[in-house]
C-alpha positions as CSV (number, residue, x, y, z in Angstrom):
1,X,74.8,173.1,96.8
2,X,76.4,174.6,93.9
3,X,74.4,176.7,91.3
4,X,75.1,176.5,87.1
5,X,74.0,179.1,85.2
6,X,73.6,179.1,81.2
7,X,72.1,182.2,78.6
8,X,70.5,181.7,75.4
9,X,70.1,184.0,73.1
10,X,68.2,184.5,69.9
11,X,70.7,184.9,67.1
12,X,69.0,184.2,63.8
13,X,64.5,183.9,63.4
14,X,63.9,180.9,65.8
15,X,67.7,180.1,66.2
16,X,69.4,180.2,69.8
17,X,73.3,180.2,71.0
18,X,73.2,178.7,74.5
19,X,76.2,180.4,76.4
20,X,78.1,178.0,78.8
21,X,81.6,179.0,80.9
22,X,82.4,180.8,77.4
23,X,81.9,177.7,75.4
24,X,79.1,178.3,72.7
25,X,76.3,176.0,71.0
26,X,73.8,176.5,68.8
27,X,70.0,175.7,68.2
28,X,67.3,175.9,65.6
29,X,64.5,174.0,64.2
30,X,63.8,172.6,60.6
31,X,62.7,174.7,58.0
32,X,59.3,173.2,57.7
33,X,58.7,174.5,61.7
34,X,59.5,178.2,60.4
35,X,63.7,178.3,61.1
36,X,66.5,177.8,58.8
37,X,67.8,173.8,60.5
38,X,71.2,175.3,61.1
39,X,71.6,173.3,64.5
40,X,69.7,170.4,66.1
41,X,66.8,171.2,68.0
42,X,66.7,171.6,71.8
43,X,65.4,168.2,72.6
44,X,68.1,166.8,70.2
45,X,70.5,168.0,72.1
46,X,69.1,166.4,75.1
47,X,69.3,163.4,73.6
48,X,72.8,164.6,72.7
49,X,73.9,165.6,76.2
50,X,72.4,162.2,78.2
51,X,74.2,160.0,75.4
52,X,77.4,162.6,76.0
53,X,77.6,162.3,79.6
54,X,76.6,158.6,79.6
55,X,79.9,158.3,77.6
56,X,81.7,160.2,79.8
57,X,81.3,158.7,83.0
58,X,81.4,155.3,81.4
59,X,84.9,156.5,80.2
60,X,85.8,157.8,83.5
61,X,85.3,154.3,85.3
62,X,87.1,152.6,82.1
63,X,90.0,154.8,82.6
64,X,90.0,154.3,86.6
65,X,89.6,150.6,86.3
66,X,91.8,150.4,82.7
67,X,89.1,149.2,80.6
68,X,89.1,149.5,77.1
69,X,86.8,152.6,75.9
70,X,88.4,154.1,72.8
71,X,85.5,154.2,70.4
72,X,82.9,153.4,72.5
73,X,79.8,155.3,71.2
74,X,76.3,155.3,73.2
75,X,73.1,155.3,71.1
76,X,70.3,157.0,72.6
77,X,66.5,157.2,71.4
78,X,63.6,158.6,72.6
79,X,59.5,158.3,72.0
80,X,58.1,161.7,70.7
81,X,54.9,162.4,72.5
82,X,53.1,164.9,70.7
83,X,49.8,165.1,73.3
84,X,51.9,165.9,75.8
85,X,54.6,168.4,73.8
86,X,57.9,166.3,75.4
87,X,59.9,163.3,74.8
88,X,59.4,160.2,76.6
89,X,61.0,156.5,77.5
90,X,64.6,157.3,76.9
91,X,66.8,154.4,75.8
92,X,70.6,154.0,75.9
93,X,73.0,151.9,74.7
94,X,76.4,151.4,75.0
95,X,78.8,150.1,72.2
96,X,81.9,149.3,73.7
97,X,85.1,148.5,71.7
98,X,85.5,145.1,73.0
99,X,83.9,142.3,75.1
100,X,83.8,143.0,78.5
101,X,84.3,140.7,81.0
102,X,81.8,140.0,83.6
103,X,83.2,142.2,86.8
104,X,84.3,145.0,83.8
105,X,80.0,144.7,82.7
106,X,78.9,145.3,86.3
107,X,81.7,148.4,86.6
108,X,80.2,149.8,83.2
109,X,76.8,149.4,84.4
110,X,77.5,151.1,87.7
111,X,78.4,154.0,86.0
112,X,74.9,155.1,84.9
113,X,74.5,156.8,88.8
114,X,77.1,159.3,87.6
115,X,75.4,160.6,85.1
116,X,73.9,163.8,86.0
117,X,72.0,164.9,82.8
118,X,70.1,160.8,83.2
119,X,69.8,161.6,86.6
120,X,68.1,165.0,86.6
121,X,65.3,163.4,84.0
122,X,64.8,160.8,86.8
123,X,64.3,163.3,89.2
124,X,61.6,165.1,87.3
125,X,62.7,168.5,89.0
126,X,60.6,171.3,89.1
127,X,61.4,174.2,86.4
128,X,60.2,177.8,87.1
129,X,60.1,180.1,84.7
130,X,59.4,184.0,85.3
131,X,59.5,187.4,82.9
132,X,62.0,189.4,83.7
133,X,60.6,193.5,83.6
């Protein structure tokens, strides 16, 4: 099993620049919640990243199967649950271009088991976290 790795690091009062294969991005929180709302917040950009790679592997099958996908968006909301401090009952959904057929529906849905960002939130992995000395 291969391992990813990725670095945040505080570059502002609550702002963060997460550190990918040398691509950057950049986080913060509104102004109201004590940062300066230069960047969406981390669970934004979950949403963000499922509704990205959603669209991705959607666009993969479309281009394997030559379905139209050129302006296909994917919408994607989620319930805030405050008690628990975590977002909850994620919903997608995807805009294509043009009608699909019935056999080019089914190839579209399929596609969802690619994605490994909705795939790890059905998983519910375990996440350790340690202090480094």
């Amino acid at each position: 099993m291969a391992t990813w790795s990725a670095r945040a690091i505080n570059i502002g009062p609550i702002a963060f620049a997460g550190q990918v294969r040398g691509h950057h991005h950049v986080y913060d929180v509104p102004n109201a919640e004590g940062g300066d709302d230069v960047a969406p917040m981390p669970p934004e950009a979950l949403l963000s990243a499922l509704g990205s790679c959603m669209g991705m592997v959607v666009a993969l099958v479309c281009q394997a199967r030559d379905i139209s996908y050129e302006g296909m968006h994917v919408q994607v909301e989620a319930d805030v649950n405050e008690d628990e401090n975590r977002l909850e009952n994620f919903r997608m959904t995807i805009h294509m271009p043009e009608k699909l057929s019935d056999k080019q529906r089914r190839a579209v849905e399929n596609a969802e088991a690619l994605c490994k960002v909705r795939n790890t939130l059905l998983a519910a992995t375990e996440v350790q976290v340690e202090i480094a000395d």
